[in-house]
C-alpha positions as CSV (number, residue, x, y, z in Angstrom):
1,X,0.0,0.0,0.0
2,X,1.5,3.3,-0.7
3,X,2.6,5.9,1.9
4,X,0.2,8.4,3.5
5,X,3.2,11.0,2.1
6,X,2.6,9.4,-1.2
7,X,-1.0,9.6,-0.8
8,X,-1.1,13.7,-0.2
9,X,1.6,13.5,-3.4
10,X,-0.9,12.2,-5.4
11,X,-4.0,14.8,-4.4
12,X,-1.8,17.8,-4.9
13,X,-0.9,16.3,-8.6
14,X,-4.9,16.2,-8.5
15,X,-5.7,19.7,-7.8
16,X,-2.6,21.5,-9.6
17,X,-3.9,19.5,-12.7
18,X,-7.7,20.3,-11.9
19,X,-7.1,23.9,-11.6
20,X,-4.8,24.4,-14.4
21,X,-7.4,22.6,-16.8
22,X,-10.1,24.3,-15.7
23,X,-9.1,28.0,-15.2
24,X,-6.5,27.8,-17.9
25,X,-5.6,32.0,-18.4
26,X,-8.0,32.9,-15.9
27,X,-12.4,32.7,-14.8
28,X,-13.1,35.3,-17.2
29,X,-16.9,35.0,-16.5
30,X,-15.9,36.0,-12.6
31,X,-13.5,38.7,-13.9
32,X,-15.4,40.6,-16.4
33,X,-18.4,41.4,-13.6
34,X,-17.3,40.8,-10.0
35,X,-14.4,43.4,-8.4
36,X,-10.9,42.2,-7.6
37,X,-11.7,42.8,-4.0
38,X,-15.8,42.1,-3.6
39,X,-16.1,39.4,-0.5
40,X,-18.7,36.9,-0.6
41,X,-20.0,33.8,1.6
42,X,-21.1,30.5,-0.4
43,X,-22.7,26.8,1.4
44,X,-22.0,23.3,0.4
45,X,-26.0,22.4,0.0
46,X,-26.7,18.9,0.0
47,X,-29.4,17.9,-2.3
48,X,-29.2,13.7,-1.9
49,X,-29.6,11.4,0.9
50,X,-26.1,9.3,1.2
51,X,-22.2,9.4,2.8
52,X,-20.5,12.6,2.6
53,X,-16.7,12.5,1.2
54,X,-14.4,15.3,0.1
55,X,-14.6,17.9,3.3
56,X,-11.2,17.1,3.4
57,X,-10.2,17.7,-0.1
58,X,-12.6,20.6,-0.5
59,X,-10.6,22.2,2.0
60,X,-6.7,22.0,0.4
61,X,-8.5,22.9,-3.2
62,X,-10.0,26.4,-1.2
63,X,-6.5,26.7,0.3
64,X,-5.0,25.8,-2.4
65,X,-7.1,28.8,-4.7
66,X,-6.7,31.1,-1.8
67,X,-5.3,30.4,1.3
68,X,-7.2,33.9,3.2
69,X,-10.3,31.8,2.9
70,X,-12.2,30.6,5.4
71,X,-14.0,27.8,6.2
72,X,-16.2,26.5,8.7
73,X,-16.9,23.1,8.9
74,X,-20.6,21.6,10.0
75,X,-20.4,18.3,8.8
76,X,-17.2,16.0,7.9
77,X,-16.1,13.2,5.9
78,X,-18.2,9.7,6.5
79,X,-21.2,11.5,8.0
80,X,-24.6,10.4,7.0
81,X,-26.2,13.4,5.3
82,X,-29.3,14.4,4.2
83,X,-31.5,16.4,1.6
84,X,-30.7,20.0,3.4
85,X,-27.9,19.7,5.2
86,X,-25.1,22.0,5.3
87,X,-21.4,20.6,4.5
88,X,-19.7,23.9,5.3
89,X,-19.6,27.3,5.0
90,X,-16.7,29.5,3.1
91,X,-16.5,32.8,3.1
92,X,-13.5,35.5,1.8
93,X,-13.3,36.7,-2.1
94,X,-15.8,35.8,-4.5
95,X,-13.7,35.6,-7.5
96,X,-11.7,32.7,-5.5
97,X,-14.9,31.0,-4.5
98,X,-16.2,30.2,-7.6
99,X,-12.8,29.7,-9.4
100,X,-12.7,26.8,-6.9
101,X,-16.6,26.0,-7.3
102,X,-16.5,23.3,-10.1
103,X,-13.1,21.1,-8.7
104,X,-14.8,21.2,-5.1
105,X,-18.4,20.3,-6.9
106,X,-16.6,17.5,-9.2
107,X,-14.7,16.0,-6.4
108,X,-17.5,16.0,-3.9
109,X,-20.0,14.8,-5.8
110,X,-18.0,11.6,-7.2
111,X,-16.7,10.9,-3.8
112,X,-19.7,10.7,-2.0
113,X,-21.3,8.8,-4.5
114,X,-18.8,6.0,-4.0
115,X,-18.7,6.4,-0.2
116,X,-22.3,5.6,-0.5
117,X,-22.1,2.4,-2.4
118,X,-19.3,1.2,-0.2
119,X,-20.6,1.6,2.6
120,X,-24.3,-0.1,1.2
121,X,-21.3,-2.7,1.0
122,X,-19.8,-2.7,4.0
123,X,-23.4,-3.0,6.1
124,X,-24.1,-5.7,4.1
125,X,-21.0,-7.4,5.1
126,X,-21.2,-6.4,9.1
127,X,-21.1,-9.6,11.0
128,X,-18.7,-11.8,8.5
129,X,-14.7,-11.8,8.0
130,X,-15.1,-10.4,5.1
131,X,-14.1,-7.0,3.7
132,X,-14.9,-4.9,0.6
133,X,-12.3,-3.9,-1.7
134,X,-11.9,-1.5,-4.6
135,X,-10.2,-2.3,-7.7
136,X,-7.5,-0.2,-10.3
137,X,-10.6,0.8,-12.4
138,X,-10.8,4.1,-11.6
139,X,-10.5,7.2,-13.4
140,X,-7.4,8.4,-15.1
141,X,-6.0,10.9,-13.0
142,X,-8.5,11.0,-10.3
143,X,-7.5,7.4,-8.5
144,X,-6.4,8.8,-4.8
145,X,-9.9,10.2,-4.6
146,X,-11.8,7.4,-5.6
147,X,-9.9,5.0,-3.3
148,X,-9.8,7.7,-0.2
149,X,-13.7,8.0,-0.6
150,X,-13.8,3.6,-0.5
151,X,-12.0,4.4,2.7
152,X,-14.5,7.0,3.9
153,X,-17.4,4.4,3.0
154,X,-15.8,1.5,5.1
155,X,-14.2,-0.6,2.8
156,X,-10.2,-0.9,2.1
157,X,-7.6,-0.4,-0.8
158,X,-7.0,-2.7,-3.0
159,X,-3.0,-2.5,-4.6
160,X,-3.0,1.4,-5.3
161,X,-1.3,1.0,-8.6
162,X,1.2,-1.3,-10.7
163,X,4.1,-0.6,-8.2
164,X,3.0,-1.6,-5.0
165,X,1.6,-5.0,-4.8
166,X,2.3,-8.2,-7.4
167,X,-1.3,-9.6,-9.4
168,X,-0.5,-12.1,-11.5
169,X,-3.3,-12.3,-13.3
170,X,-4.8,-14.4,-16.4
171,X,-3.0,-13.2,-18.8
172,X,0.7,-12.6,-16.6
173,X,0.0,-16.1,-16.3
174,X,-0.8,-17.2,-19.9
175,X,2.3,-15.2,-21.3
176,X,4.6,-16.5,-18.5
177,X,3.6,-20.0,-19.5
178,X,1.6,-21.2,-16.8
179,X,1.0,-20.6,-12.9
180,X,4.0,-22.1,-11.5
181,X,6.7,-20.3,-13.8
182,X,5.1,-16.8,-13.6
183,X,5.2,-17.6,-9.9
184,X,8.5,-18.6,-9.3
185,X,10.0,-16.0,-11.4
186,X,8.3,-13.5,-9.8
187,X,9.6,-14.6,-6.2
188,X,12.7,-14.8,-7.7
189,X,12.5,-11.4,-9.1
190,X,11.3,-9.6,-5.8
191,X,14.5,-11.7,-4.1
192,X,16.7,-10.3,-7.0
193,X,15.6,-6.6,-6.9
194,X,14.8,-6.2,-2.8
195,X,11.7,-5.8,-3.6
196,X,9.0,-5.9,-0.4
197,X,5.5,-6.8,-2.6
198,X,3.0,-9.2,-1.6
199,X,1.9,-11.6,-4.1
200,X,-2.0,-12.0,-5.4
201,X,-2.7,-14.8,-7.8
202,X,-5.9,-15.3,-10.1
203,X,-7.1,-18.8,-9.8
204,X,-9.6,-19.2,-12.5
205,X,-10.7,-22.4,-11.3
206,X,-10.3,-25.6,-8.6
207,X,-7.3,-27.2,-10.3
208,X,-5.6,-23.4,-10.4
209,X,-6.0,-23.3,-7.0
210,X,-4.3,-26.7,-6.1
211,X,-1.4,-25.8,-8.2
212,X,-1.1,-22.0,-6.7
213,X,-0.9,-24.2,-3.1
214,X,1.9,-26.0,-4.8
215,X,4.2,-22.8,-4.9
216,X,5.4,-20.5,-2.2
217,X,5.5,-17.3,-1.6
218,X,1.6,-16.4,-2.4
219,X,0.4,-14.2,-0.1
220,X,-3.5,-14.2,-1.7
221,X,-5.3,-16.5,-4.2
222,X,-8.1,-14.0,-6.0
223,X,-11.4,-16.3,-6.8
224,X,-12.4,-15.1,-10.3
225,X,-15.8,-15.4,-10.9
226,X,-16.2,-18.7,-8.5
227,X,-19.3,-20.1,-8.0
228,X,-20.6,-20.4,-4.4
229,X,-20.2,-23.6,-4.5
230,X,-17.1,-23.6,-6.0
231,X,-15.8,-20.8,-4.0
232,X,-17.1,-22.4,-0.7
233,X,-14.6,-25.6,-2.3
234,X,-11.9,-23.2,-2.4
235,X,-11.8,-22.0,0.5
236,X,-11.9,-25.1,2.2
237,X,-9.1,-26.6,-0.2
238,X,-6.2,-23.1,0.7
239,X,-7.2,-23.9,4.3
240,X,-6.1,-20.9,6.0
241,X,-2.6,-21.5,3.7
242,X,-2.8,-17.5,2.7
243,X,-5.9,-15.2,2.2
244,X,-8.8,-15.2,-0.3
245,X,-10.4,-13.2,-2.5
246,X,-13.8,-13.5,-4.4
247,X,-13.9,-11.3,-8.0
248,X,-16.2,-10.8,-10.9
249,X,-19.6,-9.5,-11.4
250,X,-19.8,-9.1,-7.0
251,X,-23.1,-7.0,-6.5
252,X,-25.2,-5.7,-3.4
253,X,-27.5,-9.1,-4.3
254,X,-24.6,-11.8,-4.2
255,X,-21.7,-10.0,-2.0
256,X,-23.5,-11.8,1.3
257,X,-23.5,-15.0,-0.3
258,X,-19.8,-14.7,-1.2
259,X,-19.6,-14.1,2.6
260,X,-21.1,-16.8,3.6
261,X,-18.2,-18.9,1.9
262,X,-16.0,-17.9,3.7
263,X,-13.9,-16.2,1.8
264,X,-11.6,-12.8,3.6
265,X,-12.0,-10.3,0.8
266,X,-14.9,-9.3,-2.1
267,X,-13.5,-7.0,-4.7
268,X,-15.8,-5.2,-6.9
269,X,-14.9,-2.6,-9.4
270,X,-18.4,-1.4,-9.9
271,X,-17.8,0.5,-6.3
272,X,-16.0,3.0,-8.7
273,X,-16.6,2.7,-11.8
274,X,-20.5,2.3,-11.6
275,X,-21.9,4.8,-9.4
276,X,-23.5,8.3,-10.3
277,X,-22.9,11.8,-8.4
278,X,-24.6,12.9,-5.7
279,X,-26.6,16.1,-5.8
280,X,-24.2,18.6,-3.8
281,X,-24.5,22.4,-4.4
282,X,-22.2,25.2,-3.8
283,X,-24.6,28.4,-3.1
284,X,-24.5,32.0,-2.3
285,X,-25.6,33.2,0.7
């Protein structure tokens, strides 16, 4: 997993990035009818029942537009919220207020939409040993926001990107020439480069699994679109030997069911890549 210095690496890339593609020369709508020095106060208005996420990152892209501003927080990240609640208040210059409108709005929005549908995960899931994970489909560019808000929603991180975990997946497999050679030379490539990665492998069915078991050095065996009973088989055959992993087409109707297998982890993409925005406003008042 990569470093909580890493992490806030990552979000200012996000907002220098944001901000330079969306104010380009300048907010020339704001410039050409609202003074240099007119003050204003503005609310984050929310318009949608669900889990709030961004506070945090509303905050550093305010800062980051115009650190005089203030902000006063009502509500924070992870909070249930409501049609009519209010996120926060910001007040200072109203040319900086809306030049950060739309990033704020963006981030917020998407956020809290997948804190939402991680956390109708994670309910779902209270009671078993089983935990929710995200995936690497995410959006170009916008990936330590989607996973922070699968954080904010109770689930966990998947790898964060290609460099820090091993997933040796169908087609690592196919091109290495099978599971036992793309597993060996990868242990003996994490040996050779003092390299400190865990290792996931895709087992895409019960004989897979018997010959991951036969290698060393496998820290999870990912179940790819298992059956229950199946999956409830594979479990049984790894034994507590490393940790499991249930993948493909997971949804709010089956996730429980994977559960009930046994298995330690249920990965679903869809808590990303398949959700839609939450009503948020940013209003005058």
């Amino acid at each position: 997993m990569i470093s909580e210095k890493k992490l806030d690496e990552e979000i200012q890339i996000i907002i220098e990035n944001a901000i330079r593609e969306d104010v380009g020369d300048g907010d020339h709508s704001s410039l050409a009818c609202i003074p240099e020095d007119a003050k204003g106060k503005a609310m984050l208005l929310v318009k949608e029942d669900g889990i709030l996420a961004g506070v945090d990152f509303a905050k550093k892209v305010l800062k980051f537009v115009d650190s005089s501003l203030e902000i006063e927080s009502l509500m924070k990240d992870g909070d249930s919220m409501t049609y009519g609640d209010i996120a926060f208040y910001v007040s200072g210059q109203s040319q900086s207020i809306l030049k950060a409108e739309r990033l704020v709005l963006n981030a917020m929005q998407r956020m809290s939409a997948i804190a939402t549908k991680t956390n109708q995960f994670s309910t779902l899931l209270k009671g078993y040993n089983t935990q929710i994970l995200d995936t690497r489909k995410t959006t170009p560019g916008f990936r330590a926001l989607e996973k922070q808000a699968v954080k904010i929603g109770g689930g966990e991180n998947h790898r964060f990107a290609l460099y820090d975990m091993v997933m040796l997946k169908d087609n690592h497999i196919d091109f290495a020439g099978g599971i036992s050679k793309a597993i060996q030379k990868t242990v003996k490539y994490l040996a050779k480069n003092k390299l400190d990665l865990r290792i996931i492998v895709e087992a895409r069915s019960l004989s897979e699994v018997e010959e991951i078991l036969h290698n060393e050095g496998v820290y999870r065996i990912l179940l790819d679109n298992f059956s229950f009973q199946d999956t409830k088989d594979a479990v049984k055959l790894i034994n507590g030997k490393c940790f499991t992993e249930s993948s493909g087409g997971i949804t709010l109707e089956n996730a429980k069911s994977y559960a009930e297998c046994g298995v330690d982890y249920i990965s679903s993409g869809a808590l990303i890549h398949s959700v839609y925005n939450l009503d948020l406003s940013l209003k005058a008042v």
